[in-house]
PDB file with SEQRES, HELIX, SHEET and CRYST1 records, atoms N, CA, C and O in Angstrom:
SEQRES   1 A   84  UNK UNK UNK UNK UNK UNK UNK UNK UNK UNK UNK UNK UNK          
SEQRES   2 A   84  UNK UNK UNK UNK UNK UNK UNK UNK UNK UNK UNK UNK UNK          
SEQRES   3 A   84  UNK UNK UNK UNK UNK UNK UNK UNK UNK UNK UNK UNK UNK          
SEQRES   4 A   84  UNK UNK UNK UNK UNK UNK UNK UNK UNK UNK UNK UNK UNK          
SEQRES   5 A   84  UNK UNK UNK UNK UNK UNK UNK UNK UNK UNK UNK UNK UNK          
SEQRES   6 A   84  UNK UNK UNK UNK UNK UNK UNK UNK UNK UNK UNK UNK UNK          
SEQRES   7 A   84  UNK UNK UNK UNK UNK UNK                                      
HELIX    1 AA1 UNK A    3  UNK A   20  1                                  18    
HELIX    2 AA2 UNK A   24  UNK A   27  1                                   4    
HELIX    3 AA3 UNK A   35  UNK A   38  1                                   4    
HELIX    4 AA4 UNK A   42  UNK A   54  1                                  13    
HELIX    5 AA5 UNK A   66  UNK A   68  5                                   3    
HELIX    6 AA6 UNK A   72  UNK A   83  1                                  12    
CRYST1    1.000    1.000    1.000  90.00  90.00  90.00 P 1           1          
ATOM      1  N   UNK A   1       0.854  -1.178   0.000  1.00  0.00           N  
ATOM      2  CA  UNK A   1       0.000   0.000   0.000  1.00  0.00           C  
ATOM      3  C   UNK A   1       0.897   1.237   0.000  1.00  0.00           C  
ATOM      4  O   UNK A   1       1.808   1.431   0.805  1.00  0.00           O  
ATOM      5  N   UNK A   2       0.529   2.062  -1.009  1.00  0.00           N  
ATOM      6  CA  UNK A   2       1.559   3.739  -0.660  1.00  0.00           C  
ATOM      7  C   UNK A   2       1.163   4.319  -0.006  1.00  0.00           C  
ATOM      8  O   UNK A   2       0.014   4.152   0.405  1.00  0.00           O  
ATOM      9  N   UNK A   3       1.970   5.300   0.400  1.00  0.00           N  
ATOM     10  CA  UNK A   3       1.931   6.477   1.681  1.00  0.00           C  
ATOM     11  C   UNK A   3       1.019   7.093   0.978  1.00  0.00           C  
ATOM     12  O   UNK A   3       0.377   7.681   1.848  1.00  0.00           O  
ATOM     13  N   UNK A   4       0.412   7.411  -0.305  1.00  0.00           N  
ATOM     14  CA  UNK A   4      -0.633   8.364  -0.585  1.00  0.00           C  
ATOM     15  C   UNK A   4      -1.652   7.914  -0.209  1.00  0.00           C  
ATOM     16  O   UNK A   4      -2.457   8.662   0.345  1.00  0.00           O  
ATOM     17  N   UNK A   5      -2.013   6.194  -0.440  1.00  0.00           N  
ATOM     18  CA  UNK A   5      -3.184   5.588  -0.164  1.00  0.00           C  
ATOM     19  C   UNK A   5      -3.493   6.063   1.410  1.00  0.00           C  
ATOM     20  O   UNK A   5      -4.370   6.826   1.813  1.00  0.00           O  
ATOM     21  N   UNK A   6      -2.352   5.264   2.241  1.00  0.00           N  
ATOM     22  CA  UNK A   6      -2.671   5.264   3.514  1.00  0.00           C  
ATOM     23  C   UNK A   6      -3.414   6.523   3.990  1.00  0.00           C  
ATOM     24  O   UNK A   6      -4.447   6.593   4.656  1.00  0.00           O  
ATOM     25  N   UNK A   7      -2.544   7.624   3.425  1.00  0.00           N  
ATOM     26  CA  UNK A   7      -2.776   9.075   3.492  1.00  0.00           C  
ATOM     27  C   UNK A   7      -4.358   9.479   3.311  1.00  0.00           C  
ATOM     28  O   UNK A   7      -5.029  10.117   4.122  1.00  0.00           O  
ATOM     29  N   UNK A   8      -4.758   8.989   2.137  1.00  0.00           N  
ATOM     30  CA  UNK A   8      -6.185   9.570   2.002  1.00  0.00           C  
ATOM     31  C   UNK A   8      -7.162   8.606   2.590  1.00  0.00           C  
ATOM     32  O   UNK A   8      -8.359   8.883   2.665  1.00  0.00           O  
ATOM     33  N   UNK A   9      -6.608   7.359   3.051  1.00  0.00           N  
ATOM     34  CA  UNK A   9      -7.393   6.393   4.237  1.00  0.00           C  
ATOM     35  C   UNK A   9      -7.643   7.347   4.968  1.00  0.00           C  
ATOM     36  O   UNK A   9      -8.699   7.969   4.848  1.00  0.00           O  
ATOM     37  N   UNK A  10      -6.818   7.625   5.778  1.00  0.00           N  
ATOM     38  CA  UNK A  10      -6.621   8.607   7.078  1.00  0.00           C  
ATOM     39  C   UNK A  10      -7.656   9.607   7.009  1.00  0.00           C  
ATOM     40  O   UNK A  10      -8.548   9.863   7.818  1.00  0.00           O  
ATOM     41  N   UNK A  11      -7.374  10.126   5.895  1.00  0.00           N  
ATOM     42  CA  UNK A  11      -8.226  11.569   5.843  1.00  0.00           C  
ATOM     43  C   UNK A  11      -9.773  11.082   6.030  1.00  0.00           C  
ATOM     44  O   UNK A  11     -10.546  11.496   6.895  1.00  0.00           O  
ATOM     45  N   UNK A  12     -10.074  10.023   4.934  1.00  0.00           N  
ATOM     46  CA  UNK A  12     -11.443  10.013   4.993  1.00  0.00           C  
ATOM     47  C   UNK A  12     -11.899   9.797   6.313  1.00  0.00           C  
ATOM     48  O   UNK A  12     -12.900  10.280   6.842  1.00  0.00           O  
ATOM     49  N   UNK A  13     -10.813   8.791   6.935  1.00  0.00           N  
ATOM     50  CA  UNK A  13     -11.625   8.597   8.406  1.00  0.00           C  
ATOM     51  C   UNK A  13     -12.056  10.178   9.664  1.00  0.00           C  
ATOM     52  O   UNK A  13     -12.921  10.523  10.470  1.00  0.00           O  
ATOM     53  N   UNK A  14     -10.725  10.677   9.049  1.00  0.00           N  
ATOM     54  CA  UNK A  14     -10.815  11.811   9.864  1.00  0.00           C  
ATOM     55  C   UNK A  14     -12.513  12.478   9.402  1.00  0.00           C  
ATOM     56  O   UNK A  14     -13.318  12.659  10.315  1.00  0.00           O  
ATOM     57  N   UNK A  15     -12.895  12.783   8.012  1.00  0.00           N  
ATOM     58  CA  UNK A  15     -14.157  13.204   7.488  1.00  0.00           C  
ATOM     59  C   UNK A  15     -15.026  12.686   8.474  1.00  0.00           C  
ATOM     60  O   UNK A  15     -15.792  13.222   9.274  1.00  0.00           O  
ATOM     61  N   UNK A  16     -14.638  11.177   8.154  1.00  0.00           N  
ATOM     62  CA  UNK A  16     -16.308  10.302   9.092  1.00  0.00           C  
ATOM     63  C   UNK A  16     -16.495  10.797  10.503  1.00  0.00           C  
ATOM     64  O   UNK A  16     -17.596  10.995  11.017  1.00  0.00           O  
ATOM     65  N   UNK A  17     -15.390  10.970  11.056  1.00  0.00           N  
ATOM     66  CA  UNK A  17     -15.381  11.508  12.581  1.00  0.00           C  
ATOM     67  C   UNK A  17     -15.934  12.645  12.290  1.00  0.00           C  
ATOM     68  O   UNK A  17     -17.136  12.785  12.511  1.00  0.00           O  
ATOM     69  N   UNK A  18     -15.286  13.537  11.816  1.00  0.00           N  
ATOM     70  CA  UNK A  18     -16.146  14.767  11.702  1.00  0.00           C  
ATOM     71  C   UNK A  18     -17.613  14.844  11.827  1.00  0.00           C  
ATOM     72  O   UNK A  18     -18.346  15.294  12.709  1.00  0.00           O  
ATOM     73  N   UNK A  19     -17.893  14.111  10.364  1.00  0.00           N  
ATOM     74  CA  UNK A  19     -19.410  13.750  10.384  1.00  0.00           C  
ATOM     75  C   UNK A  19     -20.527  13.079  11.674  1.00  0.00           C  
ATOM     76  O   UNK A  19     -21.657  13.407  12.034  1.00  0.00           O  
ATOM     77  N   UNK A  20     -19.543  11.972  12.129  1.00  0.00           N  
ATOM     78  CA  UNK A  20     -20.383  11.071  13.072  1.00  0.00           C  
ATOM     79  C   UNK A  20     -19.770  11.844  14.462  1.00  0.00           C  
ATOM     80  O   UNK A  20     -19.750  11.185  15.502  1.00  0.00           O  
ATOM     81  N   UNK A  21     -19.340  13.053  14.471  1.00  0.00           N  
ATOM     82  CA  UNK A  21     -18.708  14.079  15.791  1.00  0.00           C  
ATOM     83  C   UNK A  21     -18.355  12.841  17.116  1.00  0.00           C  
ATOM     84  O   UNK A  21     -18.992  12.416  18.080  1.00  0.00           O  
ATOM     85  N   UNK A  22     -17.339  12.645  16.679  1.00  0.00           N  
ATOM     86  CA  UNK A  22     -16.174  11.747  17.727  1.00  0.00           C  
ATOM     87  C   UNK A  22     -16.205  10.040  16.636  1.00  0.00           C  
ATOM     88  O   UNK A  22     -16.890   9.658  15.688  1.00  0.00           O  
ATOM     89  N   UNK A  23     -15.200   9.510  17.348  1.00  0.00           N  
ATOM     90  CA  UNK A  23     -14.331   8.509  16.317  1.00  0.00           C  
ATOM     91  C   UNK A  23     -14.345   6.861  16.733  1.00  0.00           C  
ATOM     92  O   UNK A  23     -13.696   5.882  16.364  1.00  0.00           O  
ATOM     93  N   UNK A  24     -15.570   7.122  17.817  1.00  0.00           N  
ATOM     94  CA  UNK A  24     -16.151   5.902  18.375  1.00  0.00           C  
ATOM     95  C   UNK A  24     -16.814   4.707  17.163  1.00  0.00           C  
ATOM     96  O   UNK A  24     -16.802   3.477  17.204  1.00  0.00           O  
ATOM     97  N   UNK A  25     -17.315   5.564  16.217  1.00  0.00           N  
ATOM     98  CA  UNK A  25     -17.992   4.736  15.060  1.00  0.00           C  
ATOM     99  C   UNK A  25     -16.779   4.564  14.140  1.00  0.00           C  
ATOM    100  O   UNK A  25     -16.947   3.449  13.646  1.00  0.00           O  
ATOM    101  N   UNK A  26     -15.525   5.137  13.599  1.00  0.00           N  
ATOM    102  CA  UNK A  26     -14.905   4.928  12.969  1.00  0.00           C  
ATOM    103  C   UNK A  26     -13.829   3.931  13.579  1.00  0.00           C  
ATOM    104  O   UNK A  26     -13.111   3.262  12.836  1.00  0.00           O  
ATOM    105  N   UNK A  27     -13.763   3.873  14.719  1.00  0.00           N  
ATOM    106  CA  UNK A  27     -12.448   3.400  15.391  1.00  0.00           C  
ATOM    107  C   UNK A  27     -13.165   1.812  14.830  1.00  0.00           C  
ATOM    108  O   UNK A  27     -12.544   1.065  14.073  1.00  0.00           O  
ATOM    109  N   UNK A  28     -14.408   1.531  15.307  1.00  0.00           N  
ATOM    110  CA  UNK A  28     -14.886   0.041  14.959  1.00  0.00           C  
ATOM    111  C   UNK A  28     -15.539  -0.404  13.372  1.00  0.00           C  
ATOM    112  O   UNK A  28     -16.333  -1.337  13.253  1.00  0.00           O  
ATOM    113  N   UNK A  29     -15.031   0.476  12.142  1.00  0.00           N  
ATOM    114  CA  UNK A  29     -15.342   0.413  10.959  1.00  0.00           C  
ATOM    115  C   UNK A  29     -13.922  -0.219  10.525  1.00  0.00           C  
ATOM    116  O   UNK A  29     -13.032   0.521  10.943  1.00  0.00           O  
ATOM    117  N   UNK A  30     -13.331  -1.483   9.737  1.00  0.00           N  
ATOM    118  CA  UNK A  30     -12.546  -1.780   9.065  1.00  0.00           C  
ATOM    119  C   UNK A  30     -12.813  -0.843   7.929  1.00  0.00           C  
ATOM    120  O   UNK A  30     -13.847  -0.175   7.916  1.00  0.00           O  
ATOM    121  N   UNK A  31     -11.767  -0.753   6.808  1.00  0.00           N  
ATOM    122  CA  UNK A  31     -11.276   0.146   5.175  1.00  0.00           C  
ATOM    123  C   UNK A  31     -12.312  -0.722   4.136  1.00  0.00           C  
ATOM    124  O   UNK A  31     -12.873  -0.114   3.224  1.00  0.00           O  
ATOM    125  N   UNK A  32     -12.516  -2.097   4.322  1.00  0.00           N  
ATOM    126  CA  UNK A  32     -12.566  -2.968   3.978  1.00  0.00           C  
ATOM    127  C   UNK A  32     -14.413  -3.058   4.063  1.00  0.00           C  
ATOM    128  O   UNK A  32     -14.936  -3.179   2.955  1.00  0.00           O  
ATOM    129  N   UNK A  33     -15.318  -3.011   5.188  1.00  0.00           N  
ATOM    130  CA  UNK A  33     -16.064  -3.155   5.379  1.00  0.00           C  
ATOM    131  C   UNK A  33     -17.167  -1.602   4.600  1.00  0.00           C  
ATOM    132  O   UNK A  33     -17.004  -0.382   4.637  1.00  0.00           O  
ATOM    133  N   UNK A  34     -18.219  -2.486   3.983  1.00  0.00           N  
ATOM    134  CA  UNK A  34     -19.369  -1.714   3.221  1.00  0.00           C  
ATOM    135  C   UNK A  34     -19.673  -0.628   4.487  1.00  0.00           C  
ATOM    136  O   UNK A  34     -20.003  -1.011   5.609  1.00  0.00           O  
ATOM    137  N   UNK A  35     -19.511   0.743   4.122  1.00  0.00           N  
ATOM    138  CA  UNK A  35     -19.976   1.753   5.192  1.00  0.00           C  
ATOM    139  C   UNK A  35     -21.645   1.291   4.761  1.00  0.00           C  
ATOM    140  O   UNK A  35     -22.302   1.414   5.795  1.00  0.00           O  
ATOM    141  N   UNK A  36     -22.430   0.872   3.765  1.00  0.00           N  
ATOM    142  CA  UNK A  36     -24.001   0.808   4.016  1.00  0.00           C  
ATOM    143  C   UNK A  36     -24.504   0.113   5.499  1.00  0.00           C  
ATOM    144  O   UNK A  36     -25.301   0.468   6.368  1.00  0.00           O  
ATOM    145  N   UNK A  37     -23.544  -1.150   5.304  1.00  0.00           N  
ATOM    146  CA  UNK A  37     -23.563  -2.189   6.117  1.00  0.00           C  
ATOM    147  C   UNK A  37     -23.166  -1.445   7.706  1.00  0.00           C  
ATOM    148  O   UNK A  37     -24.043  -1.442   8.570  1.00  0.00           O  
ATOM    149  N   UNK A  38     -22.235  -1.030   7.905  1.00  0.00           N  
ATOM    150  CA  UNK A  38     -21.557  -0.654   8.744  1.00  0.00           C  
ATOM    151  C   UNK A  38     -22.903   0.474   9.750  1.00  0.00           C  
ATOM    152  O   UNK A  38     -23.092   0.498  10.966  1.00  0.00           O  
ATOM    153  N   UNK A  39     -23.447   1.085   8.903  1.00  0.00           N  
ATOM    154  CA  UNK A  39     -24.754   1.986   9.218  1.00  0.00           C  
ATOM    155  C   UNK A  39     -24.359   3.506   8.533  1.00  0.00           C  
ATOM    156  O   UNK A  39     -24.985   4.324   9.207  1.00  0.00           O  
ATOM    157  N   UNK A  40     -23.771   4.048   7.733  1.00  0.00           N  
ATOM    158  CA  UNK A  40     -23.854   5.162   7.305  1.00  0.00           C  
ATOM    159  C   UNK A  40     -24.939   5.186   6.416  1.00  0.00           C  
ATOM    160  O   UNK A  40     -25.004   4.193   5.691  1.00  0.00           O  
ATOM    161  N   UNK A  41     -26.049   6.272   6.222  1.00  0.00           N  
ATOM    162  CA  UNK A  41     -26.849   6.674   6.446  1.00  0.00           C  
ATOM    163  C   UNK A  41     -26.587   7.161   4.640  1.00  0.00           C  
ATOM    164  O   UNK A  41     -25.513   7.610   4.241  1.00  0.00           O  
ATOM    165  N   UNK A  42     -27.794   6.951   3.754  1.00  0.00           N  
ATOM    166  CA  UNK A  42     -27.439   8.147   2.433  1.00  0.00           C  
ATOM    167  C   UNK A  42     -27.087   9.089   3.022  1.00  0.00           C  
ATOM    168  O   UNK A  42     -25.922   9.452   2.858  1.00  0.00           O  
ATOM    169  N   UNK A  43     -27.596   9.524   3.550  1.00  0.00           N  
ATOM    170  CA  UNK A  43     -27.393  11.591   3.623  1.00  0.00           C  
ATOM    171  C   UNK A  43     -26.190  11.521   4.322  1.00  0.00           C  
ATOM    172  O   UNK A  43     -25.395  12.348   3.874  1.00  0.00           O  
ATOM    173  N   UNK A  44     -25.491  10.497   5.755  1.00  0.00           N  
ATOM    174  CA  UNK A  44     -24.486  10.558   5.523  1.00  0.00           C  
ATOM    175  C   UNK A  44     -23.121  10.756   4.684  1.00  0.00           C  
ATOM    176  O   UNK A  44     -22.093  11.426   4.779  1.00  0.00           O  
ATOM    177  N   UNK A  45     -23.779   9.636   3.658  1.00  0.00           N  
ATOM    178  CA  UNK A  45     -22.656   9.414   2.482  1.00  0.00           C  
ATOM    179  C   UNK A  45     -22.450  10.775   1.899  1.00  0.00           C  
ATOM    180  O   UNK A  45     -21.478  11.530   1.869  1.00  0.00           O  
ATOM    181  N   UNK A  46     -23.943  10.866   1.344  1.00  0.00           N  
ATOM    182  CA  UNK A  46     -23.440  12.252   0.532  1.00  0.00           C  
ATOM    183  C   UNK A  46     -22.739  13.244   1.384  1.00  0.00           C  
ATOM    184  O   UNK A  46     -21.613  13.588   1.023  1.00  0.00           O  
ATOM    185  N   UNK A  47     -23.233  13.741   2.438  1.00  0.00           N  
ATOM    186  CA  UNK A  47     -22.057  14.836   3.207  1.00  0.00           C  
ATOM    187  C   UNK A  47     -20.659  14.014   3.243  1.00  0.00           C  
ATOM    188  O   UNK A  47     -19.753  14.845   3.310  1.00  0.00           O  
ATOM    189  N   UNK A  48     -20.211  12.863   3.226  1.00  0.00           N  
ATOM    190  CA  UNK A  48     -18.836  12.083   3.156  1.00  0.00           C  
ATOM    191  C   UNK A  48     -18.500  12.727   1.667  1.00  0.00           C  
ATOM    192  O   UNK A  48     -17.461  13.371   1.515  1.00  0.00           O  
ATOM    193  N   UNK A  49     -19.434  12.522   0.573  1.00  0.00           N  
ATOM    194  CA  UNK A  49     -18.743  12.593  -0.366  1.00  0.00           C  
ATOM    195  C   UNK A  49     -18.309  14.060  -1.021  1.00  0.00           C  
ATOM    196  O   UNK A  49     -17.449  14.374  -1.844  1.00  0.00           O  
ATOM    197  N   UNK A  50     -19.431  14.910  -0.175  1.00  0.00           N  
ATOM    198  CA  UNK A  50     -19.241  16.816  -0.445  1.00  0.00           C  
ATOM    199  C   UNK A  50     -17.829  16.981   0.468  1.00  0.00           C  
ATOM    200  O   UNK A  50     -17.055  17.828   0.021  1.00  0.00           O  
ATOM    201  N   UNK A  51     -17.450  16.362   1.541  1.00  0.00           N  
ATOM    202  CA  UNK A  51     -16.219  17.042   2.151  1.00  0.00           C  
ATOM    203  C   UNK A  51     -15.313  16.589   1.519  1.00  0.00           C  
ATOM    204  O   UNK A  51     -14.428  17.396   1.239  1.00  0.00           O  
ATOM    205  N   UNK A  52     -15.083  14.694   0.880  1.00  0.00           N  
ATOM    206  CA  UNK A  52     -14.080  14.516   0.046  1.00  0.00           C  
ATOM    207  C   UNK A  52     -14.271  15.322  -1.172  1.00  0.00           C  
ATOM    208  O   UNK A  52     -14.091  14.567  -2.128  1.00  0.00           O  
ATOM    209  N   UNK A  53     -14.525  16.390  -1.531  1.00  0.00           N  
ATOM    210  CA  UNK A  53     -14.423  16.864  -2.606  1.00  0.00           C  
ATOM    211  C   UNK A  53     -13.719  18.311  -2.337  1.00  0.00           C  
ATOM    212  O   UNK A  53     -12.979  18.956  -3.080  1.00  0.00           O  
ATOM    213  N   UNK A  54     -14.186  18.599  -1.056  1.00  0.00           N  
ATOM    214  CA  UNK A  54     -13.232  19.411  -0.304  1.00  0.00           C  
ATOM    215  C   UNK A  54     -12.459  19.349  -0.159  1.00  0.00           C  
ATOM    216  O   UNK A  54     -11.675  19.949  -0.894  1.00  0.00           O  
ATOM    217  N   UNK A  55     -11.919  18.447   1.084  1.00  0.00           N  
ATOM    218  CA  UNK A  55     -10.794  18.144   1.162  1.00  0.00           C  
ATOM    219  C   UNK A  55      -9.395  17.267  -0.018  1.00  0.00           C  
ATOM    220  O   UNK A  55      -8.199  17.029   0.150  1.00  0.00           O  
ATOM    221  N   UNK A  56     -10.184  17.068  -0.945  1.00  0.00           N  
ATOM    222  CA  UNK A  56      -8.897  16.910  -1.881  1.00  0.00           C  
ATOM    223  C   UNK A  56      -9.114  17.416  -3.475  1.00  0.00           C  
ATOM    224  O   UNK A  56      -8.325  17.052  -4.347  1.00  0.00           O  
ATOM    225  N   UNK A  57     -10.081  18.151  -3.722  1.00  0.00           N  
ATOM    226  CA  UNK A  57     -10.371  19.097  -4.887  1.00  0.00           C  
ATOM    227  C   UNK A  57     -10.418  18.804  -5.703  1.00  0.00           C  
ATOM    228  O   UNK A  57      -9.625  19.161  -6.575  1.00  0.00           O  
ATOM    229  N   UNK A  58     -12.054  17.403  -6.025  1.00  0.00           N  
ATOM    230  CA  UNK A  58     -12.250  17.263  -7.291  1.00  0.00           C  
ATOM    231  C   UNK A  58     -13.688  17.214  -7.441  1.00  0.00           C  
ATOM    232  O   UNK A  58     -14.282  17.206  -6.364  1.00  0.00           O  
ATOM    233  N   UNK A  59     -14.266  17.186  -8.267  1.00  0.00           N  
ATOM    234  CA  UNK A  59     -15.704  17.198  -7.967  1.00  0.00           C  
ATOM    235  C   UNK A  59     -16.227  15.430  -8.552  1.00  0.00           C  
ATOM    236  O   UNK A  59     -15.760  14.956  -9.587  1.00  0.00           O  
ATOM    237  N   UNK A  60     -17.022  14.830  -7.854  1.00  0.00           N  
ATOM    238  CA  UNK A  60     -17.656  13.579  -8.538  1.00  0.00           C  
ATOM    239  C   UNK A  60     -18.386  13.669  -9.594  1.00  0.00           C  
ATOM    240  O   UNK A  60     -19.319  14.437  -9.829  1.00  0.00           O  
ATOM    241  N   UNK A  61     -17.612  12.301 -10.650  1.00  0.00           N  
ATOM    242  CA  UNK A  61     -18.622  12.196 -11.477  1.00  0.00           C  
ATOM    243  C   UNK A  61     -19.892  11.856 -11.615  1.00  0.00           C  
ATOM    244  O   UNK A  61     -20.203  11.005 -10.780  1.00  0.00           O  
ATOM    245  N   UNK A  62     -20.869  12.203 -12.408  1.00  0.00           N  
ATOM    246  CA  UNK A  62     -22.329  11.776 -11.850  1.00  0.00           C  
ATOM    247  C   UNK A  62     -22.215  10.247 -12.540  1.00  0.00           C  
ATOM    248  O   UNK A  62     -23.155   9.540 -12.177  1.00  0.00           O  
ATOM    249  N   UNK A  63     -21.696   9.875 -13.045  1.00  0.00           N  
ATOM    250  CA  UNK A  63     -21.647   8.670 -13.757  1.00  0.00           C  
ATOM    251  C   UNK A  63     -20.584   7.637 -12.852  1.00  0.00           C  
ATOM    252  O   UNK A  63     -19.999   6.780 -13.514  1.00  0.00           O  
ATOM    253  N   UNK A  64     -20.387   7.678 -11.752  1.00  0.00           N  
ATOM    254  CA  UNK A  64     -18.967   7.011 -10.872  1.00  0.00           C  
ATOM    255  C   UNK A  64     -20.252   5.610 -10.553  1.00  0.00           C  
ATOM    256  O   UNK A  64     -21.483   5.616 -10.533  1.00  0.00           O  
ATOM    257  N   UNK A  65     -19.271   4.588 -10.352  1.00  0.00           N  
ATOM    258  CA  UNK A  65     -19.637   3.316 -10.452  1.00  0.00           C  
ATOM    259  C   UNK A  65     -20.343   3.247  -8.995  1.00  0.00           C  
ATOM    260  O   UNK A  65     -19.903   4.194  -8.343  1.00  0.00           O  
ATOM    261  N   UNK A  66     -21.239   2.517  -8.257  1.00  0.00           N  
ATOM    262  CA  UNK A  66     -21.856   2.369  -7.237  1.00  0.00           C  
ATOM    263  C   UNK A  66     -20.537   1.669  -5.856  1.00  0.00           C  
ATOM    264  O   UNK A  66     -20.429   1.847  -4.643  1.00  0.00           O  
ATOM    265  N   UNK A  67     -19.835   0.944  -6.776  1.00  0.00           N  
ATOM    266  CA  UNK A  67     -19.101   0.062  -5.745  1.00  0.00           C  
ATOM    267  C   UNK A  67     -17.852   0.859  -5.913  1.00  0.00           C  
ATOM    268  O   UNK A  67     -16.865   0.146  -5.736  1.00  0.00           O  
ATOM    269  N   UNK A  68     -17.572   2.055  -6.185  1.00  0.00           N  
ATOM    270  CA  UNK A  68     -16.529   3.002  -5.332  1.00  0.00           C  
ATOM    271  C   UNK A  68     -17.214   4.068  -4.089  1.00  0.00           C  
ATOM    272  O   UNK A  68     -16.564   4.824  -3.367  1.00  0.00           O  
ATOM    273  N   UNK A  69     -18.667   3.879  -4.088  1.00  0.00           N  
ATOM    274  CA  UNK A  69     -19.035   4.352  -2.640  1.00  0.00           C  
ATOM    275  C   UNK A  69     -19.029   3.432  -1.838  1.00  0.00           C  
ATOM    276  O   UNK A  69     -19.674   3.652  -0.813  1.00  0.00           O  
ATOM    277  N   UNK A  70     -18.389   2.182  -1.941  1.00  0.00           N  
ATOM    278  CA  UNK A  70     -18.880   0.943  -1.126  1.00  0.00           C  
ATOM    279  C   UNK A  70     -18.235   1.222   0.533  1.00  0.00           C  
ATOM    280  O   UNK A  70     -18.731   0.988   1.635  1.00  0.00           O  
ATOM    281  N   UNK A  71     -17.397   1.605   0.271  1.00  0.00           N  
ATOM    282  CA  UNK A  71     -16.215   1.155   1.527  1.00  0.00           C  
ATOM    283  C   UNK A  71     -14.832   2.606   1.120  1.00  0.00           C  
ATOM    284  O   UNK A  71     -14.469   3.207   0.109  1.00  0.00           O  
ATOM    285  N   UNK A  72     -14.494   2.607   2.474  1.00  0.00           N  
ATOM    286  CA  UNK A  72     -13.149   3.166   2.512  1.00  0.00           C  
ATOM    287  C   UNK A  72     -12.212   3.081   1.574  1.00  0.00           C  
ATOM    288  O   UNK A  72     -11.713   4.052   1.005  1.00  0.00           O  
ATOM    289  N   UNK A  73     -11.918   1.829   1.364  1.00  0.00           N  
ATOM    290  CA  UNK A  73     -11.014   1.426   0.241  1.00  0.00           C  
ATOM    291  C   UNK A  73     -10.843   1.946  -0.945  1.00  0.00           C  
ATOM    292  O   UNK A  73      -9.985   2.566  -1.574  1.00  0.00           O  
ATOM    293  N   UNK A  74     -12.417   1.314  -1.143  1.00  0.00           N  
ATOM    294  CA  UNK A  74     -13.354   2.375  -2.802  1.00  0.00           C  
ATOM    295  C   UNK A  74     -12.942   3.413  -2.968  1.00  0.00           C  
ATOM    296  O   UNK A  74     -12.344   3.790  -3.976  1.00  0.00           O  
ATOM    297  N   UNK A  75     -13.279   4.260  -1.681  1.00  0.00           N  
ATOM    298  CA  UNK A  75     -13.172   6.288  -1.961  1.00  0.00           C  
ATOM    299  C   UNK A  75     -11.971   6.514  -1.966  1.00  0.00           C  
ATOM    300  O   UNK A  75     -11.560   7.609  -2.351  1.00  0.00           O  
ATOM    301  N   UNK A  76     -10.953   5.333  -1.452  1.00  0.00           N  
ATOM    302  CA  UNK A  76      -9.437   6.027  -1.042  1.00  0.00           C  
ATOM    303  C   UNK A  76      -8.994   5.301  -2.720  1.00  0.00           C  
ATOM    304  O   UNK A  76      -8.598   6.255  -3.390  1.00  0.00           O  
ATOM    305  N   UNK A  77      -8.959   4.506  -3.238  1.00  0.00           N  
ATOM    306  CA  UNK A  77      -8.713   3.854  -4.350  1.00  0.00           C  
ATOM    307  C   UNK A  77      -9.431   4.652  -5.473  1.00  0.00           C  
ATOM    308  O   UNK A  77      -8.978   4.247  -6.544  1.00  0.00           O  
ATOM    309  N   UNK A  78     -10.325   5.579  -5.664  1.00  0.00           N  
ATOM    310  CA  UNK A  78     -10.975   6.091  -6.191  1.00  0.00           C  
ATOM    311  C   UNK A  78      -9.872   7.187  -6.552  1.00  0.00           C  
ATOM    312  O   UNK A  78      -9.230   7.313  -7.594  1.00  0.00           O  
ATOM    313  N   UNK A  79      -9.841   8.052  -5.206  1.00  0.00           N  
ATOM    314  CA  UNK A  79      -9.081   9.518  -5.312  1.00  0.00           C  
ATOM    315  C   UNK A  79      -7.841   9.368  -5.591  1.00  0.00           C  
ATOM    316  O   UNK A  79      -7.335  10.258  -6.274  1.00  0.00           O  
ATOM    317  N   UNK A  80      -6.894   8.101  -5.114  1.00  0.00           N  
ATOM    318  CA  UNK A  80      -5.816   7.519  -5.425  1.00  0.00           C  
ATOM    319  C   UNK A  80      -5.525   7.892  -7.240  1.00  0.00           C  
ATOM    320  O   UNK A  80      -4.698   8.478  -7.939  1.00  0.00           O  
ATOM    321  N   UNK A  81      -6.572   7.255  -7.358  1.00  0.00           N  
ATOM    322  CA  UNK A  81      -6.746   7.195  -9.253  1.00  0.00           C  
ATOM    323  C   UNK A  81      -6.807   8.686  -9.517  1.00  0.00           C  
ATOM    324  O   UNK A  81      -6.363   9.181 -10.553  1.00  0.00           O  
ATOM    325  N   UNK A  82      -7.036   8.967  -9.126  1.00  0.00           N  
ATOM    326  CA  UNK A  82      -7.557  10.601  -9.739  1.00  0.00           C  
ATOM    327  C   UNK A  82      -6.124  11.282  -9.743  1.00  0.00           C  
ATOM    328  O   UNK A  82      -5.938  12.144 -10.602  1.00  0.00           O  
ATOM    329  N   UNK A  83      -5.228  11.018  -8.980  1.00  0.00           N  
ATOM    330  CA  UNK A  83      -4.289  12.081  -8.720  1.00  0.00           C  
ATOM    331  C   UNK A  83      -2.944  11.047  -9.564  1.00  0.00           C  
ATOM    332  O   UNK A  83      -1.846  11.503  -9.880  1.00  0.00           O  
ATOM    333  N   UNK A  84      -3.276   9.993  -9.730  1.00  0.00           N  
ATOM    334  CA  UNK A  84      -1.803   9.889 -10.825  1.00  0.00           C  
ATOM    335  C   UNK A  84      -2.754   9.772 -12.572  1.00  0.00           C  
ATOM    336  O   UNK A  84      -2.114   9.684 -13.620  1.00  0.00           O  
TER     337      UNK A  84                                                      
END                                                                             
């Protein structure tokens, strides 16, 4: 795994904390595990996916595949792509 990946792991989690205000729900979410499953909420997601657009400055395509919102991995493997 590269230091960029890990890097934008990190971040997103930091987002989710933000979102879910303290890191009790993220601390027990694996990268790996479906956030649907996990309990994030649509309207969650979408505020997940308006701050990752913030925090690393790209806007989503309306056409992006369903199973890169799946999980951590997805969004960090997603933005990963975007920047090389």
């Amino acid at each position: 795994m590269s230091d960029t990946s890990v890097e934008v792991r990190q971040r997103i989690r930091e987002l989710l904390v933000d979102l879910f205000n303290g890191d009790r729900f993220v601390g027990t979410v694996s990268d790996s595990v479906s956030l649907r499953e996990a309990g994030v909420s649509s309207t969650a997601l979408v505020s997940l996916l308006v701050a990752m657009e913030d925090a690393f400055g790209f806007e989503w395509d309306d056409d992006v595949q369903p199973e890169v919102l799946r999980s951590i991995d997805s969004l960090a493997g997603y933005v990963v792509a975007l920047r090389n």
